[in-house]
C-alpha positions as CSV (number, residue, x, y, z in Angstrom):
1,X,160.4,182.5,76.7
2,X,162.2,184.1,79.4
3,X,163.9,181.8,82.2
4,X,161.3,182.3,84.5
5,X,158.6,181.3,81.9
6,X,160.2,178.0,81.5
7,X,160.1,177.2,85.1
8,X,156.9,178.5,85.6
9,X,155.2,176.0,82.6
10,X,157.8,173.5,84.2
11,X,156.1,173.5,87.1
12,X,152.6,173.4,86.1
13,X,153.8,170.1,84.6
14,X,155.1,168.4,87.2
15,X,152.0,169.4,89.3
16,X,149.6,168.6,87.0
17,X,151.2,165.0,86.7
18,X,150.9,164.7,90.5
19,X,147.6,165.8,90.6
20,X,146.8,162.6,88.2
21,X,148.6,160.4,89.5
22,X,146.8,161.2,92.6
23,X,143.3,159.0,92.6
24,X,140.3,161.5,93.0
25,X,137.5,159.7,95.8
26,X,135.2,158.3,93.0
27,X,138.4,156.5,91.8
28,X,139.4,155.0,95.0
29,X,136.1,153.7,95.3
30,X,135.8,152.3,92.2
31,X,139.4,150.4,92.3
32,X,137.5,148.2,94.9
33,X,135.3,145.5,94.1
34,X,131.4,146.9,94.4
35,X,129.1,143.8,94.7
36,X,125.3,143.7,95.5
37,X,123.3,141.0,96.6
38,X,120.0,141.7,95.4
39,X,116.0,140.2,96.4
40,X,115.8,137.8,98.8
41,X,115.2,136.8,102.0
42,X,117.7,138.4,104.8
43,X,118.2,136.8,108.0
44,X,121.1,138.8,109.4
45,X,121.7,136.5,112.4
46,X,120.7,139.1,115.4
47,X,117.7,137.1,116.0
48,X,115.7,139.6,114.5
49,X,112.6,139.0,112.0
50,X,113.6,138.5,108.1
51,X,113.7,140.8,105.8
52,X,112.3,140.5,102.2
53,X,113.1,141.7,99.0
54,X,116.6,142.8,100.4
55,X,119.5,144.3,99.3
56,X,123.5,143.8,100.4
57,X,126.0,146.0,99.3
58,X,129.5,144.8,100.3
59,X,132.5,146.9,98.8
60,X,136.2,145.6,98.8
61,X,135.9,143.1,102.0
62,X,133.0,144.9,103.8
63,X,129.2,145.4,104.0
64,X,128.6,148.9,103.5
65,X,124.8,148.9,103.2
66,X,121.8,146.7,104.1
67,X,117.8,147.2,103.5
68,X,115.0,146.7,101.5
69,X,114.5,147.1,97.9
70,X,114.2,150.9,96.8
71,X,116.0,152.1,100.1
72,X,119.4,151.0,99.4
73,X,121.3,152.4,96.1
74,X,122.9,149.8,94.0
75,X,126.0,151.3,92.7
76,X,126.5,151.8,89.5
77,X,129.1,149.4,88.1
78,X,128.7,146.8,91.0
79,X,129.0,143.1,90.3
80,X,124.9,142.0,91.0
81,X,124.2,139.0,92.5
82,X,120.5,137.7,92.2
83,X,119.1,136.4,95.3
84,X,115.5,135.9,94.1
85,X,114.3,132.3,96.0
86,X,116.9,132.1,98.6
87,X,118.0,133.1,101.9
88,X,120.9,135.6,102.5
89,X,122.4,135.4,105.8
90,X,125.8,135.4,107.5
91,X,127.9,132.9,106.6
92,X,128.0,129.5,109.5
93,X,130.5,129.2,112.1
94,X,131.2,125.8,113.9
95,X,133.2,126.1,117.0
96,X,134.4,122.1,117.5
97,X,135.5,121.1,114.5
98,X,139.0,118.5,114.0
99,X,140.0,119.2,110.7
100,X,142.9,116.2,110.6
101,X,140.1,113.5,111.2
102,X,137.2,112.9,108.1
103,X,134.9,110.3,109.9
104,X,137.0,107.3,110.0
105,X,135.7,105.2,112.4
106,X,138.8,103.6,113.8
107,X,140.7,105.9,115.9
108,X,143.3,103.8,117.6
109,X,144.3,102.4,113.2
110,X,143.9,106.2,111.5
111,X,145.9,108.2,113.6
112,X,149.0,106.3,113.5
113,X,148.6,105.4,109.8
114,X,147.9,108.4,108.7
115,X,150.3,111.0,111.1
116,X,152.1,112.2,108.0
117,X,149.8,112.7,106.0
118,X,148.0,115.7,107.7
119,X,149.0,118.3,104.9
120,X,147.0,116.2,102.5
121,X,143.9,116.0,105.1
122,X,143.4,119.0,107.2
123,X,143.3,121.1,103.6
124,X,140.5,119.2,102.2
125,X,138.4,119.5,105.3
126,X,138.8,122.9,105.3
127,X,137.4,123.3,101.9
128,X,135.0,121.0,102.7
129,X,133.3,123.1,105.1
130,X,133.8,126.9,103.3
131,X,132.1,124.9,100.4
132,X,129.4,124.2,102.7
133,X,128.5,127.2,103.9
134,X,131.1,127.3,107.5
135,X,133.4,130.7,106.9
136,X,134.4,130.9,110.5
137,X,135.1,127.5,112.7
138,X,137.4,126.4,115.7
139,X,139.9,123.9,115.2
140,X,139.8,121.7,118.7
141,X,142.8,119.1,118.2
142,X,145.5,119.1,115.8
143,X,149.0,118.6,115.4
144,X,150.2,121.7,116.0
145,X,152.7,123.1,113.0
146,X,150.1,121.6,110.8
147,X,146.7,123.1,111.6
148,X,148.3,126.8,112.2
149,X,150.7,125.8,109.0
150,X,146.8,125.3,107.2
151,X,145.3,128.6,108.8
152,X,148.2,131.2,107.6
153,X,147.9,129.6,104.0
154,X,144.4,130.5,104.3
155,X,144.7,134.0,106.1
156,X,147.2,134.3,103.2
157,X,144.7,133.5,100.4
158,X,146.7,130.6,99.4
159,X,144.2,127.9,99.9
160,X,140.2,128.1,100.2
161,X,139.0,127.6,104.0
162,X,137.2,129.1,106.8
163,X,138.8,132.0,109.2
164,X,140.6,129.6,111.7
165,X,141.0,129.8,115.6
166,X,142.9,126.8,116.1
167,X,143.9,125.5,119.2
168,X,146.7,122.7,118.3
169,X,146.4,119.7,120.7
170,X,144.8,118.9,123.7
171,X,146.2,119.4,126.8
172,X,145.2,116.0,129.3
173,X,146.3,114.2,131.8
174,X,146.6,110.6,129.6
175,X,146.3,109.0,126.2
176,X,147.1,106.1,124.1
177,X,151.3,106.7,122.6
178,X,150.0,106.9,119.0
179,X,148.1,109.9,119.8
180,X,151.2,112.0,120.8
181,X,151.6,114.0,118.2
182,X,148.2,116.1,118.7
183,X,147.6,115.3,122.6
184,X,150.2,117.1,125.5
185,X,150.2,115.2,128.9
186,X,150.1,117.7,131.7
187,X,152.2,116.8,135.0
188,X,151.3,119.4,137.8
189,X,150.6,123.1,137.6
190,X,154.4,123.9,136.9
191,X,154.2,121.6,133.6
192,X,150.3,122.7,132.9
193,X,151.0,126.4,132.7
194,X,155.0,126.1,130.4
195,X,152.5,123.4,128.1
196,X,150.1,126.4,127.8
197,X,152.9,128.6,127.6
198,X,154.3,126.8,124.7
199,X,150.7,126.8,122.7
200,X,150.4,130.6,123.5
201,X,154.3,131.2,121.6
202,X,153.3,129.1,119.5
203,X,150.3,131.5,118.0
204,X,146.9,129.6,118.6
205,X,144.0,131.1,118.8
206,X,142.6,129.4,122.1
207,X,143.2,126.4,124.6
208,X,141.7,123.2,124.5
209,X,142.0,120.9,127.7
210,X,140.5,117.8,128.7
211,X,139.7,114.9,131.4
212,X,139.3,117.7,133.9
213,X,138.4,115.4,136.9
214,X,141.6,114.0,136.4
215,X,143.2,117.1,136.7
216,X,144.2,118.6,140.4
217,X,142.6,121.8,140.8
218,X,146.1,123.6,140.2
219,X,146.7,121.8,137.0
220,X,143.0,123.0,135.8
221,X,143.6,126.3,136.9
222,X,147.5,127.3,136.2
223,X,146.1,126.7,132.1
224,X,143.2,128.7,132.4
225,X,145.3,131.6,134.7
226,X,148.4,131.6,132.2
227,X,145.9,131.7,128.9
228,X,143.6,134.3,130.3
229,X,146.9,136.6,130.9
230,X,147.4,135.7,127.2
231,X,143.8,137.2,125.9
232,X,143.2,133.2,125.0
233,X,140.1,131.8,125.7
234,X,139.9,127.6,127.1
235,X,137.5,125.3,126.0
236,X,137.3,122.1,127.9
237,X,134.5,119.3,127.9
238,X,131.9,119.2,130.1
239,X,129.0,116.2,130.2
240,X,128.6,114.8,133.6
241,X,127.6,117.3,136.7
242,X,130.8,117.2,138.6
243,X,132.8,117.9,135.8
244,X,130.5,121.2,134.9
245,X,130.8,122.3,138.3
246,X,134.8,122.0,138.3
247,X,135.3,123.6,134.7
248,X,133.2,126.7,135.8
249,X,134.3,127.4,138.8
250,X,137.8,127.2,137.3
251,X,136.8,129.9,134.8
252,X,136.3,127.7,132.0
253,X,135.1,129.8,128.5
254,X,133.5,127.0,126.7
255,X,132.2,123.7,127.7
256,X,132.2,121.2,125.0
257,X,129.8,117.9,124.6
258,X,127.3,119.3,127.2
259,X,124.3,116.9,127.5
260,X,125.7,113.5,126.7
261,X,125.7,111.8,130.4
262,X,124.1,108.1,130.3
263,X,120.9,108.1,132.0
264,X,117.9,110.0,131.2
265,X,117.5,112.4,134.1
266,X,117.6,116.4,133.5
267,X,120.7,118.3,135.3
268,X,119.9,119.6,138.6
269,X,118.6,123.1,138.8
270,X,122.0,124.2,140.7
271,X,123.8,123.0,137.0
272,X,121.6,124.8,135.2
273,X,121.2,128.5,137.2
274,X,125.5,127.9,137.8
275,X,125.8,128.2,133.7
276,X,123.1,131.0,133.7
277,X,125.3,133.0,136.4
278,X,128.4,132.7,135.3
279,X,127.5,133.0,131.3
280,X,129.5,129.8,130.4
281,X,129.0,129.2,127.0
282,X,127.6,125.9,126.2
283,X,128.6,123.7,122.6
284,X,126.3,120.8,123.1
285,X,127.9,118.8,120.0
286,X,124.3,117.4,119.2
287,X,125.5,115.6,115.9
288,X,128.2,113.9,116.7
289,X,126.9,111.1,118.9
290,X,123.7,111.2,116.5
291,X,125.7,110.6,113.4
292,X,125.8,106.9,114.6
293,X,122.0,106.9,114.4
294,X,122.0,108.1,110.6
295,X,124.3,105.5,110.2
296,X,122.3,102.3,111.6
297,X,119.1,104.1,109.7
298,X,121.1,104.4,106.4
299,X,124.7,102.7,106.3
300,X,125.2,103.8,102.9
301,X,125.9,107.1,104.1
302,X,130.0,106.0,104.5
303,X,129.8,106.1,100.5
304,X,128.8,109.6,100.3
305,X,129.9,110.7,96.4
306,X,131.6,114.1,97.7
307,X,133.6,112.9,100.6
308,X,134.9,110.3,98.3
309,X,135.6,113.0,95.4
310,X,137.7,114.6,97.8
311,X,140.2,113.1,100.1
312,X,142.8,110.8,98.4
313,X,141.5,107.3,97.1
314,X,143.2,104.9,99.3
315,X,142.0,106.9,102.9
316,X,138.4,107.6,101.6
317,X,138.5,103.1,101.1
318,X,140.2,103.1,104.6
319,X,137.1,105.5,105.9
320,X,134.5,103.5,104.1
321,X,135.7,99.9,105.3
322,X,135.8,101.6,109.0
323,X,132.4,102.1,109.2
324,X,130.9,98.8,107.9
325,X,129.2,97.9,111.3
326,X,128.6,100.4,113.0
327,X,127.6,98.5,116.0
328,X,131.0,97.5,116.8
329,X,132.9,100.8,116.9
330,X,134.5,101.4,120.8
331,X,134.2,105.4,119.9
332,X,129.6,104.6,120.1
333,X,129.6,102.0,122.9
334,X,127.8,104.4,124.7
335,X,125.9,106.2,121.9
336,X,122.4,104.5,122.6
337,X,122.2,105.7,126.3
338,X,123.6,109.2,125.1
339,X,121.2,109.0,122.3
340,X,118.1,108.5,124.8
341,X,119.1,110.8,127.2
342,X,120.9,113.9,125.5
343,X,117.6,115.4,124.5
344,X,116.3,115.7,127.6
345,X,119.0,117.7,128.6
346,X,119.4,119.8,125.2
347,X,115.5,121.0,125.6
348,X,116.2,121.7,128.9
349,X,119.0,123.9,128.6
350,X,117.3,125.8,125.1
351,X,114.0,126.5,127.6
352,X,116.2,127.8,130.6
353,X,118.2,130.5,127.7
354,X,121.5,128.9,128.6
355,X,123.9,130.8,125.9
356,X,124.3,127.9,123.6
357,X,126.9,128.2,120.6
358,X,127.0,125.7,117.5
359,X,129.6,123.1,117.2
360,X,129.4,119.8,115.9
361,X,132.8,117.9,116.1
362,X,133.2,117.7,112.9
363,X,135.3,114.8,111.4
364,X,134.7,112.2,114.3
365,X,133.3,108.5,112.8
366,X,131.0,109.4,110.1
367,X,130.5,113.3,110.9
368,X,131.5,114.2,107.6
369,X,132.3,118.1,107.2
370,X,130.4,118.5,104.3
371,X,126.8,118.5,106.2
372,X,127.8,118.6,110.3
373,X,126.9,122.0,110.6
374,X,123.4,122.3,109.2
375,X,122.5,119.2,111.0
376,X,123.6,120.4,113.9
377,X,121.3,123.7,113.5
378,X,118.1,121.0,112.7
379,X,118.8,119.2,115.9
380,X,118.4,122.6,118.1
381,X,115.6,123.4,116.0
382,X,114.2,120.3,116.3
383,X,114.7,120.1,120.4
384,X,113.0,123.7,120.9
385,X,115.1,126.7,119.4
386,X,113.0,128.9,116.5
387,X,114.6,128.6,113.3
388,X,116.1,132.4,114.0
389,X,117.7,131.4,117.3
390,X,119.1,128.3,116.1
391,X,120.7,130.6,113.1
392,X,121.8,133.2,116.1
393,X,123.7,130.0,117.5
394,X,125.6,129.6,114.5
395,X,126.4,133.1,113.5
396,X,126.1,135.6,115.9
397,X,127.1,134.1,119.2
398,X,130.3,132.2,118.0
399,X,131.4,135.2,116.9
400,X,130.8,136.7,120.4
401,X,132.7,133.5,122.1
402,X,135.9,134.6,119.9
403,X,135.6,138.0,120.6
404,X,135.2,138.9,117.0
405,X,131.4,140.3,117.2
406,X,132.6,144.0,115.7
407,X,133.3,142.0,112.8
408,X,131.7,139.0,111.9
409,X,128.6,136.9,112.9
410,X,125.8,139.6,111.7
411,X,125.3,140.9,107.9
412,X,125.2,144.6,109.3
413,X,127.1,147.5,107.5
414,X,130.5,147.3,108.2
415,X,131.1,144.2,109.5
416,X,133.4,141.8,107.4
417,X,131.4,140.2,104.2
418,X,130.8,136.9,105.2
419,X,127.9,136.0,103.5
420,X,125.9,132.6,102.5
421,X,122.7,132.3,99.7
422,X,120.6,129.2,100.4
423,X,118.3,127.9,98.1
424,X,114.7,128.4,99.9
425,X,113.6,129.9,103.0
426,X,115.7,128.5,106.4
427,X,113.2,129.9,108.6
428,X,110.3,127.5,107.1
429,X,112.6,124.7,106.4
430,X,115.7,124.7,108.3
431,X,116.9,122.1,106.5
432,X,117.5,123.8,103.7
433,X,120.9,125.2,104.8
434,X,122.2,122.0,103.0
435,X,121.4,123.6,100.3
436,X,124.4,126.7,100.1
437,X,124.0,128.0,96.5
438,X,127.0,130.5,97.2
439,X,130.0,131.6,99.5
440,X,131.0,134.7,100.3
441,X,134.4,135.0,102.7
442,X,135.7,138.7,102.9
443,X,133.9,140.2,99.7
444,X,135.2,137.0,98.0
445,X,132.8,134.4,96.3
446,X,134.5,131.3,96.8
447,X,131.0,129.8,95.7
C-alpha cells in the first residue's frame, strides 16, 4: 500500500469515528427522558373546558404535545403514565406561603425558640407542599440566608420542593425584638430604598413590605421605586380601605389578606373599580383566618398523622400543645368578625372579575402545608368562582404575577412540565385536589 493509501484509509478512520461519535437526531431525542400521560381528564388551567381521554407528552423537562386520544403519537419507548380516573392539570402554585413557620400557634414562644433551627424546618415545608401538589409558591417572610440557602438546594436538585420566589423578610416600620432575624425596620426613604437595596444584592425574587399606614409616603414609595428598577415585584398587605388606596396608588403588585376588615359591609365601589383600573392583583388568603374555624369544629386536627411524621418530634409536641384552645390565641382575636365579614367581600370581588391569585399563608396557627392550598381553591369555589376559574387562580395567573406565564402555569406544549394527577374529577368535586396521586416538577415525578 503506497503512502498515500495509508493516509487515505487513515483518514476514513478517523472520520468515520467522528461521525459516531457524533449523535444522529433520533439519538439526541432518545437520550432524553420521553414520558406520556395517557386518558384522563385535562384541565390545562387557561380556563378553558376539560378535555377527555387526553394525552401529555413531556420530553426531557418540557411538554411537547397535548390532545386527545388518537391525535397525539405516543412515542415509542416513552415511560406511560396511566391517567384513567383522574384529573391532569398543571401543577398548584400558592403565592403567600412562610415556609419557617408549620402552624404553631404561639408566635411570640416559636420564633425565638426555634431561630436556629430554620434548616431543619423550612426543608420539610417545602416537601410538604411539592408532595401536595404546590410546584411553584412564594416565600413571604424568612430569614433571609436561609430560605434563598433552601431555594438553590432545590433549583440545584439537591432537595425535593417547589420553584421558589422568595422574598426574605419583611420590610416594616415595627416589631417585637425576637422577630429580628426575618423582619427589617425601615427609618425614612433613605433607609427604605438601601434595606431594598440590600434584599435585591442579596438575590430574592420579590419584596415584601408591610404596615403601610405607618409608613410616610416616601418610605412606601422609595421600596417600590428602587425594586421596580430591579425587575422585582412588591407585595404588601392590604385589608382595610385606606390602606388599599395607599398600596395602589403607590404602585403596589400584590395586595395580600384582601377581605379581612371587621364589620360586615362590602368595600365601596371606588375600592373595587381602583383594583379593576389599575389591575392590582388581589391574594385574598381565604384559609388562613378560616383555619381557626376547622379548628373549633374539629380540634383534633393539631394531631394530624403527616404533619407529625414530618417535622422533628419535640416541635411537632410544641405545635400540638400550642393549639389546645384555640380560643385563646392573640394571632384569632379577631378571627370571628373576619370570619363573618370576609365573605361578603370575597363574593364581591369574584363577581366584579377583580384578578384574584391563590395564596393561602401557609404555615400560620394551624394552616398546615400539607392541605392550605386546595382549601384555599374550595373557599373561592365555594364564594362564587367555577371550579375552572378557581383552578385558573392557582395555576395560570400566579404564574402571570411572577412574570413566568411563557413557562409555567398552563399544560400547553412547550411550557415547563409541571404537572399534577388527582384522583377524580376537580371540576365536579373540587375537593378532590386533596387527593394528588402524582407530581411532576420539570419532567421529574417526584410523586
Amino acid at each position: 500500500m503506497t503512502d498515500r493509501q495509508v493516509f487515505l484509509a487513515r483518514l476514513l478512520l478517523m472520520l468515520l469515528a467522528l461521525l459516531a461519535a457524533l449523535p444522529t437526531r433520533a439519538q439526541e431525542r432518545g437520550n432524553q427522558t420521553e414520558l406520556a400521560i395517557v386518558g384522563g381528564m385535562l384541565v390545562d388551567g387557561t380556563g378553558g373546558a376539560a378535555l377527555h381521554d387526553a394525552v401529555v407528552v413531556i420530553r426531557g423537562e418540557r411538554i411537547v404535545a397535548v390532545g386527545s386520544k388518537g391525535t397525539v403519537p405516543i412515542p415509542a419507548g416513552a415511560k406511560i403514565l396511566n391517567a384513567g380516573g383522574m384529573t391532569v392539570m398543571p401543577g398548584l402554585w400558592d403565592l403567600h406561603v412562610h415556609l419557617m413557620i408549620m402552624g404553631h400557634g404561639k408566635y411570640g414562644e416559636y420564633f425565638p425558640r426555634y431561630r436556629n433551627r430554620m434548616r431543619e424546618i423550612i426543608p420539610v415545608s417545602a416537601r410538604e407542599l411539592l408532595l401536595h401538589g404546590v410546584t411553584s409558591a412564594r416565600d413571604l417572610g424568612a430569614p433571609l440566608e436561609e430560605i434563598i440557602e433552601v431555594r438553590d438546594r432545590i433549583n440545584r436538585g439537591e432537595i425535593a420542593g417547589p420553584r421558589l420566589f422568595v422574598s426574605g423578610p419583611f420590610l416594616q416600620k415595627s416589631f417585637s425584638q425576637s422577630d429580628e432575624y426575618f423582619r427589617w425596620a425601615v427609618q425614612g426613604a433613605s433607609d427604605a430604598r438601601a434595606k431594598t437595596r440590600r434584599l435585591i444584592d442579596a438575590k430574592v425574587d420579590l419584596i415584601k413590605v408591610i404596615q403601610a399606614l405607618a409608613m410616610s409616603d416616601e418610605e412606601f414609595a422609595a421600596i417600590i421605586d428602587e425594586a421596580h428598577k430591579a425587575g422585582l415585584t412588591v407585595a404588601t398587605h392590604g385589608k382595610e380601605e385606606e390602606e388599599i388606596r395607599k398600596v395602589v396608588r403607590l404602585g403596589a403588585d400584590t395586595i395580600e389578606h384582601t377581605g379581612y376588615t371587621v364589620g360586615g359591609l362590602p368595600y365601596s365601589a371606588e375600592i373595587i373599580r381602583l383594583l379593576i383600573d389599575e389591575q392590582t392583583w388581589v391574594v385574598p388568603t381565604c384559609n388562613v383566618h378560616w383555619t381557626s374555624r376547622v379548628l373549633r369544629d374539629f380540634p383534633g386536627r393539631r394531631f394530624d398523622q403527616e404533619v407529625a411524621a414530618d417535622y422533628p418530634p419535640d416541635v411537632v409536641k410544641d405545635m400540638q400543645e400550642s393549639l389546645s384552645n384555640v380560643n385563646t390565641l392573640r394571632y384569632w382575636h379577631r378571627g370571628p368578625g373576619y370570619i363573618e365579614s370576609a365573605p361578603i367581600r370575597w363574593r364581591q370581588m369574584i363577581q366584579a372579575k377583580v384578578r384574584i391569585a391563590v395564596g393561602t399563608d401557609a404555615g400560620t396557627p394551624g394552616n398546615f402545608h400539607t392541605d392550605a392550598t386546595w382549601r384555599e381553591v374550595r373557599l373561592l369555589v365555594e364564594h362564587g368562582m367555577s371550579p375552572l376559574e378557581a383552578i385558573r387562580a392557582a395555576t395560570k395567573y400566579p404564574a402571570m404575577v411572577m412574570k413566568k406565564g411563557n413557562d409555567l402555569g398552563t399544560v400547553e406544549p412547550g411550557k415547563l412540565a409541571d404537572v399534577i394527577l388527582v384522583k377524580g374529577s376537580v371540576v365536579e368535586n373540587i375537593s378532590n385536589l386533596q387527593n394528588v396521586v402524582h407530581v411532576i416538577k420539570g419532567g421529574t415525578i417526584y410523586k
